[in-house]
C-alpha positions in Angstrom: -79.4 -0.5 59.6 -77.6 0.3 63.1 -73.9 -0.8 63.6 -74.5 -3.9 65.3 -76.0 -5.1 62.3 -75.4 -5.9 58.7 -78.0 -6.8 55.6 -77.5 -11.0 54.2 -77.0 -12.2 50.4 -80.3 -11.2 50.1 -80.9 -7.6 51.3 -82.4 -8.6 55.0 -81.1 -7.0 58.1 -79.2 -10.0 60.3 -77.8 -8.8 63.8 -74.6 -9.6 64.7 -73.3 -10.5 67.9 -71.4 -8.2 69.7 -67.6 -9.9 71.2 -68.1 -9.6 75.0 -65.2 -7.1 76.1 -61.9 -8.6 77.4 -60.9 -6.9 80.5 -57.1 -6.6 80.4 -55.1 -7.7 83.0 -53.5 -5.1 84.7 -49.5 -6.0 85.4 -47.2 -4.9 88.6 -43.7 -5.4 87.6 -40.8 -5.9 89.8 -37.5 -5.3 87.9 -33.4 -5.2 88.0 -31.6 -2.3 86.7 -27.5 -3.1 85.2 -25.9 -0.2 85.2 -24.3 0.3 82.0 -21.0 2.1 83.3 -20.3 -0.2 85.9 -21.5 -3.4 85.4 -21.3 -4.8 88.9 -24.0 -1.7 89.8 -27.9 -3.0 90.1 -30.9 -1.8 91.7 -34.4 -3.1 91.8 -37.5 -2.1 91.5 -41.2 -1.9 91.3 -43.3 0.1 88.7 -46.7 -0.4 86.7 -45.3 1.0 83.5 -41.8 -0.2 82.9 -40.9 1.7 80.3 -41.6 5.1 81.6 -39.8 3.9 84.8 -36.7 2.7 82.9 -36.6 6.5 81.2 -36.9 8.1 84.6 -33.7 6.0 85.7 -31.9 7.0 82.5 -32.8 10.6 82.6 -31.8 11.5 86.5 -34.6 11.9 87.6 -34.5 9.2 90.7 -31.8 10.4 93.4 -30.6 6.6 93.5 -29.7 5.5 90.5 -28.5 8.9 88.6 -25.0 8.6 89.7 -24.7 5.2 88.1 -26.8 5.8 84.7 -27.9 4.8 81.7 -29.2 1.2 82.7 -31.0 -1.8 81.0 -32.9 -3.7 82.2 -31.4 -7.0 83.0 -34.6 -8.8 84.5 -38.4 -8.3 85.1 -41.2 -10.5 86.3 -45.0 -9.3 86.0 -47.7 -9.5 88.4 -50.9 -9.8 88.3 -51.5 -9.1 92.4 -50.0 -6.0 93.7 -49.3 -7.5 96.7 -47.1 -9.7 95.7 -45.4 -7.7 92.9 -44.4 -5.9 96.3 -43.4 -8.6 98.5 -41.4 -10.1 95.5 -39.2 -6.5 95.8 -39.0 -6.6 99.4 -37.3 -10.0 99.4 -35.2 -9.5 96.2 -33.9 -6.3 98.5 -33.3 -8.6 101.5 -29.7 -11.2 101.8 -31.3 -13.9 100.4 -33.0 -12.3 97.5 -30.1 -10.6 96.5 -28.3 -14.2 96.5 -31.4 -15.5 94.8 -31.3 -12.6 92.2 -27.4 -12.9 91.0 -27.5 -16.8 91.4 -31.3 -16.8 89.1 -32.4 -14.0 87.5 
């Protein structure tokens, strides 16, 4: 008997079907820091692995928010195109976004 089988009620080999493999989605997050010292201190982001990103804020390792840590996050939205996990950052950076962002998110 091989693994992709098993025996019946009555001793006979019966094949089982094998679950086609899910692929899983791959997410591009785009995220808002709160500084926890000053709460009026944010910065955004993009990462694929928010909570090693979130750890790198809080341990000093990125030049722009070390002065200003720990953070939380306060707000993240997932991606499933790259693109426009990216373009979504740009315009939460720009006048408009940043209006969008403290108004929405």
């Amino acid at each position: 008997m091989n693994e992709t089988s098993f025996q019946d009620l009555e001793g006979n080999e019966v094949c089982r079907a094998e679950a086609p493999r899910q692929r899983r989605t791959k997410f591009y997050y785009v995220y808002i820091l709160q500084s926890e010292i000053d709460q009026k201190r944010f910065y955004t982001g993009f990462t694929e692995d928010l909570d090693s990103r979130l750890k790198s804020h809080n341990s000093g390792q990125c030049h722009h928010t070390s002065k200003y840590k720990p953070w939380h996050i306060k707000s993240a939205v997932a991606f499933a195109d790259r693109r426009k996990a990216l373009d979504f950052e740009e315009y939460l950076k720009s006048p408009s976004g940043r209006a969008f962002a403290k108004k929405r998110l």
